[in-house]
N, C-alpha and C positions, 0 to 999 in steps of 0.2 A: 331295266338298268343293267347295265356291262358288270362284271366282276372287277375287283379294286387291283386285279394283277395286271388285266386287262388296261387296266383306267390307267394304271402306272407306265404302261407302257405306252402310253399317246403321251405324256407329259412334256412332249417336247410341243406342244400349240401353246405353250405357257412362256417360252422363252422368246423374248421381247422382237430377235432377227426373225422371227417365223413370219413369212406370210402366208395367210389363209387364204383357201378357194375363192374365186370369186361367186358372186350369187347367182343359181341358173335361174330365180324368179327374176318377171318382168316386172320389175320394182314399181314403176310408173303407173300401170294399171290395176295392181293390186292397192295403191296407197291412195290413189283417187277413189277407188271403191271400197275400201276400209270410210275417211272422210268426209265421204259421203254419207255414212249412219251418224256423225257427228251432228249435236248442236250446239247453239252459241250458249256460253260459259258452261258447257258440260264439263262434270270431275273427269281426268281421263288416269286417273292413280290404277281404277282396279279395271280397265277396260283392257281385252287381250289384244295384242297388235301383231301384225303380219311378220312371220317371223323375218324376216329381211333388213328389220329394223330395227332388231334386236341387237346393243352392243355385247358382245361375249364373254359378259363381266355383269357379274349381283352389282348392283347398288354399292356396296359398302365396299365392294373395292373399288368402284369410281370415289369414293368418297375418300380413302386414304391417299391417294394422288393427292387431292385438291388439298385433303389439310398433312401433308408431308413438309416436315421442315426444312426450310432450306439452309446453307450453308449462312448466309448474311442472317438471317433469324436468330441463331445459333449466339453471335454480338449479340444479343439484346441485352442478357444480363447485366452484362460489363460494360454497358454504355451509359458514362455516367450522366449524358443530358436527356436529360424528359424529352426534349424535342426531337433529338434524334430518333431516340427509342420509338415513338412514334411515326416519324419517317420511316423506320426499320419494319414496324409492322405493315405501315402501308406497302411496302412491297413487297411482303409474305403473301397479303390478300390479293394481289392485283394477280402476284403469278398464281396462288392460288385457281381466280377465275379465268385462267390460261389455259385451263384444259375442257375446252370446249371443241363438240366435233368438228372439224372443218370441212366436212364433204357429203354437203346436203343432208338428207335425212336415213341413208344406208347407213345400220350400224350404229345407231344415234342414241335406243335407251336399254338401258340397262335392265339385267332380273330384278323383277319387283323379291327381295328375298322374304324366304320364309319367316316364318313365326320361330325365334330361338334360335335361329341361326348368328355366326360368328363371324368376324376378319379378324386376325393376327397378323401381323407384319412386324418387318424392324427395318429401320436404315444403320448400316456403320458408314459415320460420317470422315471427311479427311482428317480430322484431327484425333481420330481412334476413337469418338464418343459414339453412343449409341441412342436413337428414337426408338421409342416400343408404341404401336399403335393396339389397340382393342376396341373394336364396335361390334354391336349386337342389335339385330329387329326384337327389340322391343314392343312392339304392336305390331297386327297386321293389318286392322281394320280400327281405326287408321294406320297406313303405314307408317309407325316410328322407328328410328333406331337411334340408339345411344353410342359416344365415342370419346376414348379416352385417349390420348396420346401425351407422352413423357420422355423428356429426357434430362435423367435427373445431373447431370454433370454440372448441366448448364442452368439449372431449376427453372426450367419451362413444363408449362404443360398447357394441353388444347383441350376443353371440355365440348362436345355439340350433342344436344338434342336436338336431332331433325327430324320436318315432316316436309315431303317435298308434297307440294300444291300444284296440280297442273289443271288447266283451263283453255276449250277451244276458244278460241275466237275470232273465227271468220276463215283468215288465208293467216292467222299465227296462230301459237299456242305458248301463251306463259306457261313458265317453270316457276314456282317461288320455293327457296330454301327456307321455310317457315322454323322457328324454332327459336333456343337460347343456346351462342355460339360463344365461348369465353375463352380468352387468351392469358394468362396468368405467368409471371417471373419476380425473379426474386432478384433486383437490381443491389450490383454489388457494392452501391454505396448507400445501402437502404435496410430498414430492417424490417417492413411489413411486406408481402404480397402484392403488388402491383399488377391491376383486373382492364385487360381488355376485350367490351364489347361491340362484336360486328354483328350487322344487318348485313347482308349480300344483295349484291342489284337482281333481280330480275332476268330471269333466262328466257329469251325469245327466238323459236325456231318460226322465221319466217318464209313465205311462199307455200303455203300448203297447198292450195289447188293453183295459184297463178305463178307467176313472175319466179325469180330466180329463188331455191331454195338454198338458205343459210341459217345460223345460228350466231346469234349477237347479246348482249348483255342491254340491259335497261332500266335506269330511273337511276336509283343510287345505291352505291357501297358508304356505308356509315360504321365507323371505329368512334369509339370516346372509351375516355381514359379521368375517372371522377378523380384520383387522387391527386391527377398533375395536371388536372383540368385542360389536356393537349384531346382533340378531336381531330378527324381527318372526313371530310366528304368530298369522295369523287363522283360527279353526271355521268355517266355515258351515254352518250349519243349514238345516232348510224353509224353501222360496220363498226361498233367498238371504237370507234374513236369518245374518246375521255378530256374531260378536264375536273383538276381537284386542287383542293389546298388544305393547306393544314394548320391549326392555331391552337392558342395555348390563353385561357382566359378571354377567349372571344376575340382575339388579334390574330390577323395572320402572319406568319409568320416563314412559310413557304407555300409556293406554288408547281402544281405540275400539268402537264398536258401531254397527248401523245396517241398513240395507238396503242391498243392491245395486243400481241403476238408480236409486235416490231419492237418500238420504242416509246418510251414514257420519259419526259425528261423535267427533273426536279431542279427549279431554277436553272437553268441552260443544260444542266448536265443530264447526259443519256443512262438510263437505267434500262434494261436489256431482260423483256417482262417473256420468258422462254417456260412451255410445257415441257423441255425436259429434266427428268430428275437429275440431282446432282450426282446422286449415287445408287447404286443397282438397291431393288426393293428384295428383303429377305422373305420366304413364303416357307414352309412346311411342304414336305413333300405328298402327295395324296396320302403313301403310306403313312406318314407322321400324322395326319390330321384327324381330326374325330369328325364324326359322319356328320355335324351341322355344320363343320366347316365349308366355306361358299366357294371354294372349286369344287371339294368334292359333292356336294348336294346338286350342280348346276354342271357336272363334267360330261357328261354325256349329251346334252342341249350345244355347250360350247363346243364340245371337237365335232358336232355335224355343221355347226355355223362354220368353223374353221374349215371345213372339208367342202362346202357347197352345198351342202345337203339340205335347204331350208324345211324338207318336208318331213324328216326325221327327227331335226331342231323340234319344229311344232307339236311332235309326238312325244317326244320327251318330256319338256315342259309340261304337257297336260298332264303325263305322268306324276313329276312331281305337284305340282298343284293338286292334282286327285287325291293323292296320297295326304297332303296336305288339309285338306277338307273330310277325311277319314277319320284323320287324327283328333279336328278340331271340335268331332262329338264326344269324345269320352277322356278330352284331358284340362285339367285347371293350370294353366301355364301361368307359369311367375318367371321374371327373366332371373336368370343365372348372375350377372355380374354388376347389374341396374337396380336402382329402387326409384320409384316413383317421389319425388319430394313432397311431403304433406302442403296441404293450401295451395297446391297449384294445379289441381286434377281438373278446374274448369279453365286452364293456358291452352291454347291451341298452339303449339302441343304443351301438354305437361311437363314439367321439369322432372329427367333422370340423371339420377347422380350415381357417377362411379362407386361402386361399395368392394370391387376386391373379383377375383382372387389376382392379385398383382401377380404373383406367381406364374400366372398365365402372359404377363406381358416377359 
């Protein structure tokens, strides 16, 4: 591992205009013969993969992307119709599943992160309010991690326990975001807590050994909302195309259809379903951050991905993983900012509930 003066001084592959090396592996033939060890419905959670395929990002910061709030989110509180509100959610989640890779399978997954490692981020939104996110791997075997996201102006907050599920199968590979994902506001003509629950559809990297390689969503995104009895289920079909609707006591009450990454349109009208953030993401600087923080644990693997270097990437990574596995004989790990909720240790996965130190957001 580099020294952290060192490390601090590459910190510019972190800023968003950088483009990275390109890869001098011959992507094609190492990923048919990685593939090739595969069988049908194999786990592929703990399998090592070529590093070329590596996006140059832990987990838990692809994961602050997806639950980052957006500017129309932000309305929820103060929207005094149930149904809206719910419309309003449904395209937090759709952009949510917006951030899916578009260029085959280079670059495509993320570090499976360590056991006790962290993400910290903030958004300042246009209206001067502020998002605090906190996730932590909470499990390594299985891979869990916990994630709390807040912003108390608006009183929203994002709870997710995830366990991502992945499975070959054949010439694809499911992704499931397994878990309990809750969306929670304090509606300003209300005086209890208002809970919504999403299931997310299905992540499908298709073409493994044939035909054109992509990345599409599949089966369903499911939101309900018990207090105001409003539910939203949208299909997606091929290439992300979608259709959904949305109802309130079992009636519908709108409809939407569209593409994903283009246009989504709720009752004739276009809604503009865009992977870019509204507003720049706030990070710690390596100096700032404590050593499980997920640049600093995984910065040396990303600046050789950033640089072209996949064979120093692959060297690295085993580094920390070894180190990893060193660790994981002589320590009793309990997570720092998670608790396990009692009566739910047989969930796959278990429920983790934020317990603190808020401080830290």
């Amino acid at each position: 591992m580099t020294d952290l003066a060192t490390q601090s001084q590459q910190e510019y592959i972190y800023d968003p205009s950088f483009q990275g090396q390109p890869s001098k592996t011959n992507g094609g033939s190492v990923l048919y013969n990685f593939f090739k060890q595969m069988r049908w419905g194999m786990d592929l959670t703990s399998i090592t993969c070529p590093a070329f395929v590596l996006r140059p990002q832990s987990q838990l910061e692809v994961q602050s992307h997806i639950a980052s709030f957006t500017d129309n989110l932000l309305q929820l509180s103060s929207e005094p119709d149930p149904r809206r509100r719910m419309k309003i959610v449904s395209q937090w989640a759709l952009n949510a599943m917006s951030h899916l890779p578009q260029d085959g399978f280079e670059r495509v997954k993320p570090y499976n992160p360590i056991l006790g490692e962290r993400f910290i981020c903030a958004w300042q939104h246009k209206d001067g309010t502020t998002t605090s996110l906190l996730s932590e791997q909470v499990s390594h075997h299985p891979p869990i991690s916990g994630m709390y996201v807040r912003n108390d102006t608006h009183n929203i907050t994002y709870s997710s326990t995830q366990q991502m599920q992945v499975q070959f199968k054949g010439n694809h590979i499911d992704s499931k975001i397994a878990g309990t994902h809750v969306l929670d506001c304090l509606p300003v003509n209300g005086t209890q807590i208002e809970r919504y629950i999403i299931e997310f559809p299905l992540i499908i990297a298709r073409g493994i050994v044939w035909g054109n390689s992509h990345v599409e969503l599949g089966e369903k995104l499911l939101i309900r909302c018990d207090s105001t009895q409003t539910m939203c289920e949208a299909t997606f079909k091929s290439d992300n195309y979608l259709d959904g609707r949305l109802t309130q006591n079992g009636l519908v009450y709108s409809k939407f259809s569209g593409k994903l990454l283009e246009s989504v349109k709720y009752d004739g009208e276009s809604f503009v379903v865009s992977q870019q953030s509204e507003c720049p993401i706030q990070i710690n600087s390596l100096m700032q951050s404590e050593v499980n923080d997920s640049r600093r644990v995984w910065h040396d693997v990303t600046f050789a991905l950033q640089s072209g270097d996949n064979d120093s990437a692959a060297s690295y990574k085993n580094n920390v993983e070894e180190a990893q596995r060193v660790l994981a004989r002589t320590r009793v790990f309990e997570p720092r900012y998670f608790t396990m909720v009692q009566g739910t240790e047989g969930n796959v996965p278990p429920l983790f509930q934020f317990v603190g130190d808020k401080q830290a957001l």
